[in-house]
Structures are given as C-alpha cells and as structure tokens.
N, C-alpha and C positions, 0 to 999 in steps of 0.2 A: 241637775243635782251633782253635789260633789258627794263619790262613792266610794269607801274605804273597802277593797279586799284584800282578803288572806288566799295564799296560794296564788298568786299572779301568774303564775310560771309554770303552774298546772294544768289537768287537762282539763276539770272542768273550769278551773278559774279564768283560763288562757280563756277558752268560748266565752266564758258569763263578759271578762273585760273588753272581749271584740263585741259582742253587743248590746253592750252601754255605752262605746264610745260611739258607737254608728250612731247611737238614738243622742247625740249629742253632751253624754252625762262627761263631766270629770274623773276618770277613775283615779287613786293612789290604791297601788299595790305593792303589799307586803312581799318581799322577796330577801334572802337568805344573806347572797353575797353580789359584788359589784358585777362580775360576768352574768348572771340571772339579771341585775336592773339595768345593763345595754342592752339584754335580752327583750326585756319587754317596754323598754323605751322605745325600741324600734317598732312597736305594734302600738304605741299612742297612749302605753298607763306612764304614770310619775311615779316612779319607783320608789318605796319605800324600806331601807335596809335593816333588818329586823330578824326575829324570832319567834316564834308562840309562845315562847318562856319570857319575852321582856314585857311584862306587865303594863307598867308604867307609859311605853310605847304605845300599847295598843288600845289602853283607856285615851290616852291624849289623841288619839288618829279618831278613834269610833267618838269622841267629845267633839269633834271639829268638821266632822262630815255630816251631813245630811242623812246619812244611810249606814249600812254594813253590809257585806257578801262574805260570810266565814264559807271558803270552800277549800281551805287547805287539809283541814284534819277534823273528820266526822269525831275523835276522842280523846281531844286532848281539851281535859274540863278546864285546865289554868286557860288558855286563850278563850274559850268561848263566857266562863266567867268575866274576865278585864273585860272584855267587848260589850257584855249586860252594863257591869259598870258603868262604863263610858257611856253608854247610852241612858242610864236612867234615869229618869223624869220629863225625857225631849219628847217622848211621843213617837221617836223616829223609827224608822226599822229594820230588822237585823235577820237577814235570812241566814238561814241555820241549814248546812246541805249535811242531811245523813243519808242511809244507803238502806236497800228491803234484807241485806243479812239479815238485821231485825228481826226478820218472821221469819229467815233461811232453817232448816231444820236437816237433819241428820242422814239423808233418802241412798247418797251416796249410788245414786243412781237410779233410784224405785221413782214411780209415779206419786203423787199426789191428788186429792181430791180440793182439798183446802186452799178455799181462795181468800184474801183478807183485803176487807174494803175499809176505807178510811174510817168509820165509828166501828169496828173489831178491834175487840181489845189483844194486844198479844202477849206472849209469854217470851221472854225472848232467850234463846241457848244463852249458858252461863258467858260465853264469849262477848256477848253484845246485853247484855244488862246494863253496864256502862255508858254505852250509848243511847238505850234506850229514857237514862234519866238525865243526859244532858237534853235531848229533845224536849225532853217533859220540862227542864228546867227552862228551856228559850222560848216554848210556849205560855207558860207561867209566870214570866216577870214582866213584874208590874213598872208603869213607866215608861216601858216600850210596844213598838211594835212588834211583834217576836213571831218568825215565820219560819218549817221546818220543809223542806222539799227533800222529801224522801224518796231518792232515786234508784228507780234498778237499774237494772244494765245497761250501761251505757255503751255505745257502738259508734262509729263513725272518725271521721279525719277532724280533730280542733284549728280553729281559722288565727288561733293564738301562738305564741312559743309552742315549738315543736316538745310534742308529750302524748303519750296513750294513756288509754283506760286499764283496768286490769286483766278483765277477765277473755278476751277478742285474744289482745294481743299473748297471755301466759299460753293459751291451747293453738296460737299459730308459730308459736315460741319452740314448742316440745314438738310442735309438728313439724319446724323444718331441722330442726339439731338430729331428729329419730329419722324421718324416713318414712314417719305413720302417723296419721291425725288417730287419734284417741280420746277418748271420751270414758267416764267412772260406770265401769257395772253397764245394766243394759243402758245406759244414756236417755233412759225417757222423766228423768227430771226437766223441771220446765221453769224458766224464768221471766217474768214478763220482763220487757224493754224499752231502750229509747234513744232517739239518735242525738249527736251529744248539739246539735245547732237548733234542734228541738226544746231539747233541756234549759238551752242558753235563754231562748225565748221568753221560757217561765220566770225564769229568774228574774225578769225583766217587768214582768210583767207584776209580781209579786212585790217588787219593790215598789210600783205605783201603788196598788190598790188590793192586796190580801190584807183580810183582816188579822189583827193581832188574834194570836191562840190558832193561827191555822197551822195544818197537819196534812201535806198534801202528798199521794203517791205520785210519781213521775213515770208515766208509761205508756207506751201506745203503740201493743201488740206481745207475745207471746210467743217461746220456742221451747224446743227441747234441744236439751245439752248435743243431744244425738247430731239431733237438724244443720245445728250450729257445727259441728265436726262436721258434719260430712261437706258442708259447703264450704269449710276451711281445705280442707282433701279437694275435693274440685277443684279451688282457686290455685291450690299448688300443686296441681298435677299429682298427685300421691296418690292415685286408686281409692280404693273402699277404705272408709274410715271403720275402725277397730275398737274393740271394748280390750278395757285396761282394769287390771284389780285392784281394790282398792289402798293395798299396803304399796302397790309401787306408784300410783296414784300420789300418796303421800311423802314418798320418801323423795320424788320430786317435786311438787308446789307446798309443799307444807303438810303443817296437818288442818290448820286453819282453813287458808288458801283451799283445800282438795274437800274438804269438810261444808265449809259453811260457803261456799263463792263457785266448786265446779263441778260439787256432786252433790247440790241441797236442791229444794226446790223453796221457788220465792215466786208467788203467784198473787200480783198483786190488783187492785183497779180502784183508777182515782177519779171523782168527779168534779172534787171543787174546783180542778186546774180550769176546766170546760167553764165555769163561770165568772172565770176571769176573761170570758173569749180567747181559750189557749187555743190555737188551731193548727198541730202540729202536722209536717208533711210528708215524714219517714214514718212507714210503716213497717217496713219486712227487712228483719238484720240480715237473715240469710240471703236476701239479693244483693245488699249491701256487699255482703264478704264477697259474692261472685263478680260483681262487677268491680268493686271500688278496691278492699281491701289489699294494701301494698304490706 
C-alpha cells in the first residue's frame, strides 16, 4: 500500500513509518522543511514538504494514497478535515491518532477510581472538547474508513528520526536540570500505558482491517505518576524521588502540561485492539526507564 503520513519526523509518526516500511508499504511523509525530509529519507519515507495549514496538499496526498496516518497533530481540525476530503468516497482509511487526556481530569496528584473502557462515554475537560469532536468527526464520515487510536502514554526509544514522547522525557527533563525527580502532590495518580514499537504495531494493523467508526484505547499496563518518578530517580542516580506542589508544578511544565498530562489521572482499557490479534510485548514502563531510558 502506498501510505500518506503527517508528522513523519515525529515520535509516533517516525515508529508508525519504520513499521510500514518493514511490512513492505510505501510510505510519503509530511514533513515541515528540506533538513526534516534528509531526515527521514534516510529511514526509507519519500518525503513530502508541506504544512497542516496547505490544504490543498493534503487533499491531493490522502486523494492518491491508498490510506492515511494523521499523527502529527491530535487538534488541528484544518488538516484532519483536508485529509476526510481527500479521502471521500474511496472507502480507504484514515487513522486518526488522539491521546487519553480526553478523560485526563483535574487529580493533580489524588487517586482515582474511574476506569473508562471504549463504549464509556466521556466528558472531556474544557482543554480537549476539541479534540474530543475531531475524533467523533473521523469516526463519522461517510466515505471512508475512519479509524481513532487513542493513546496513552507512550514510553520507549522510536526506530524513526530521532524524537520523544512528552511525558518520560518533561519528568526526566526537570529531574536532571534540579537534582530531584518529582512528581504532583502525593503522586498516586495513574496512567495506563504503552510502549511506542507496541503502538506502532497497531497502527499497522488498523490500517489492514479496523472497521470504519472504530474507537480504540491504546494500552497495555498501568502506573502511577509516583512509580514512574521514582524509577526516573533510580535511573539517574538522584536518591528518593520527592513530592512537588502543585503551583511550582505549573510554573514549570505549564498549566496544561502539569494539569491535564502529569498530575491527572487517565485510566484507560481497550479491547478491540486484541481482535485485531494486537499482541503487544512491553509491559512495565517503570522497567523500561531502569533499564532502557537514556
């Protein structure tokens, strides 16, 4: 298949395009300026020089491909609209990567009970409303195949152009500039997870054979924010990881960032991915950061 993505150069796009070219697909990837497309020309995508804002581009790319991978930008409704466009009336499909913020809520460090499986309907913080109706919208058009992989946390090293995830690398970020891994309030918020060569899999997979209108969580396994600090603290020799409040919390990752991504809790479990035969093989982030994490 020849497979059009957005964000080539990214962390999960970089993965998604090392494993479609392994499975022998064509990829063309959207990338920004000419240093990004020697970038990922070295890693085997046809580089496509572009923007989320040239419309016109991205309807004529998703028109000529076989397929679509939007994983540059979970909210920016102008590109994932051109991209329905270009796709519809083929039938083809257009996986749509959003993120479990979605159902992240306000915990800033407290526990959670609430766990949200794929038919739970959610409410989403005024921050991701937005995204919650482009998802609805890639599920909903008619024409195509429209498929949403809803990821949490993503962990691990991408086999693509060099790039991280957010949330690993912002708390190993603060933890070596300070001198102290930290974590929001008591740290026993929890977010399920998923390693990103895991993630890449699905995507793979979904572009064969998910039904249009699917809605799938991406995850396979569970921590708390705590967990996750203190095995960053281990990894870098820093002693006991430390609870941080939540106003200096914010005054460095944001309020976003510190809010909705490192002091919420997002507690998710997916099963459609399982009958697609998704059989992923990372389980535990926290061994991940002990062993792996540079």
């Amino acid at each position: 298949m020849r497979i059009f993505l957005t964000g080539a150069n990214g962390f999960i796009g970089g993965a998604v395009a090392s494993a479609l070219t392994a499975e022998g697909h064509t990829v063309r990837g959207l990338v920004r300026d000419q240093s990004k497309a020697i970038a990922v020309t070295e890693h085997g995508i046809q580089p496509v020089i572009g923007a989320l804002d040239d419309t016109a581009l991205l309807q004529n790319e998703a028109r000529a491909s076989d397929g679509v991978v939007n994983a540059a930008n979970s909210d920016h409704y102008g590109a994932v609209k051109a991209l329905v466009s270009g796709l519809t009336g083929s039938d083809k499909p257009l996986v749509h990567t959003s993120g479990t913020s979605v159902v992240a809520d306000r915990a800033m460090g407290e526990p959670s009970d609430q766990i949200f499986h794929e038919e739970t309907s959610i409410q989403p913080e005024p921050e991701r409303v937005a995204r919650a109706a482009i998802d609805q919208m890639v599920r909903n058009a008619a024409g195509i195949r429209g498929i949403v992989l809803c990821n949490s946390m993503i962990y691990g090293s991408t086999p693509g152009v060099a790039a991280q995830s957010v949330q690993v690398p912002a708390l190993a970020q603060q933890a070596r500039v300070s001198g102290i891994a930290r974590y929001i309030g008591r740290g026993l918020n929890r977010w399920s997870n998923v390693h990103i060569a895991d993630a890449a899999s699905l995507y793979s997979l979904a572009i064969a054979k998910a039904p249009a209108g699917s809605f799938m969580y991406v995850e396979n396994g569970e921590e708390t924010l705590r967990g996750i600090v203190e095995a960053i603290a281990k990894r870098l020799d820093l002693g006991s990881a430390q609870p941080w409040a939540a106003e200096l919390a914010i005054t460095t990752w944001g309020m976003e960032k510190a809010t909705l991504s490192l002091g919420s809790n997002s507690r998710v479990r997916g099963k459609l991915a399982t009958e697609l035969s998704w059989k992923p093989k990372h389980r535990s982030i926290t061994e991940w950061i002990m062993r792996e994490m540079v």
